[in-house]
C-alpha positions in Angstrom: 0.0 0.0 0.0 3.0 2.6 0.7 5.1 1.3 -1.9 2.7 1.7 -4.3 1.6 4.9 -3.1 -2.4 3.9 -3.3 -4.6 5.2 -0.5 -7.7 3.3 -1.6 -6.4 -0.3 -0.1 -6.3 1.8 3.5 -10.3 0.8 4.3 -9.5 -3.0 3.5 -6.8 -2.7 5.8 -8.0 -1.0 8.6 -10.8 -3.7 8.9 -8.4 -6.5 8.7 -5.9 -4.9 11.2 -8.7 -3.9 13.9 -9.0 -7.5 14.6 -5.7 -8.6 15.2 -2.7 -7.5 17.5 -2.4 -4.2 16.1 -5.9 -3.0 16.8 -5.1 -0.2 18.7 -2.6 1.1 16.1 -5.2 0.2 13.7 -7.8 2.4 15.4 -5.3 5.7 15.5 -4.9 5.7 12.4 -8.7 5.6 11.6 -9.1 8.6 14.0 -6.7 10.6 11.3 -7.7 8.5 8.3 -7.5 11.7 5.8 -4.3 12.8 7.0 -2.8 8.9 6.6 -4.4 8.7 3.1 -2.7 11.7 2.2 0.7 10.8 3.7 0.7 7.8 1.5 -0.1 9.1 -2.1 2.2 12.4 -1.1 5.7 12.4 -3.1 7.2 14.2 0.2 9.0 12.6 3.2 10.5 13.9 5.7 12.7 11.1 5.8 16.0 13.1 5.3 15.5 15.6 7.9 14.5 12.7 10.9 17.9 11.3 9.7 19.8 14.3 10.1 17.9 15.0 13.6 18.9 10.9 14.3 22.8 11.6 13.9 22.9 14.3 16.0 20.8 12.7 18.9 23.4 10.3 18.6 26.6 12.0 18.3 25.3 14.1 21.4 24.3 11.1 23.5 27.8 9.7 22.6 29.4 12.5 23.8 27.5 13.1 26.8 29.3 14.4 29.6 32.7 14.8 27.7 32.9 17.9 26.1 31.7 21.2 25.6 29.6 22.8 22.7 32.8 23.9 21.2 33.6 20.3 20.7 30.4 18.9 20.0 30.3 21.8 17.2 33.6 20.4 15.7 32.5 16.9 15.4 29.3 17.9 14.0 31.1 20.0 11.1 34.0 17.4 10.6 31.5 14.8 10.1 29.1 16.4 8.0 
């Protein structure tokens, strides 16, 4: 359904996944059902920015407690 970008599959889904394990998930995304339909047929993702956000969680977390923000600055720009 995502990989082929086509919203109108999202009813059958929903009705399959309410009755399984997921059914909570399943009835979240019913609460926002437009927005979810339009997320999938959308060409955007924000999938470049979360990973940029992602490395720097993880350079920070890696350098808690060790340095500074001049030296968290200089990793970030010599590993950009």
């Amino acid at each position: 359904m995502i990989r082929s970008k086509s919203a109108a599959k999202l009813d059958d889904w929903l009705a399959i996944a309410k009755g399984s394990l997921i059914g909570s998930f399943a009835n979240g995304v019913e609460k926002d059902q437009a927005a979810v339909s339009d997320a999938i047929v959308s060409p955007w993702s924000n999938g470049q920015t979360d990973g940029q956000i992602t490395r720097l969680k993880l350079i920070k977390r890696q350098m808690y407690g060790r340095a500074k923000l001049d030296l968290l600055q200089a990793r970030l720009v010599g590993v950009a």
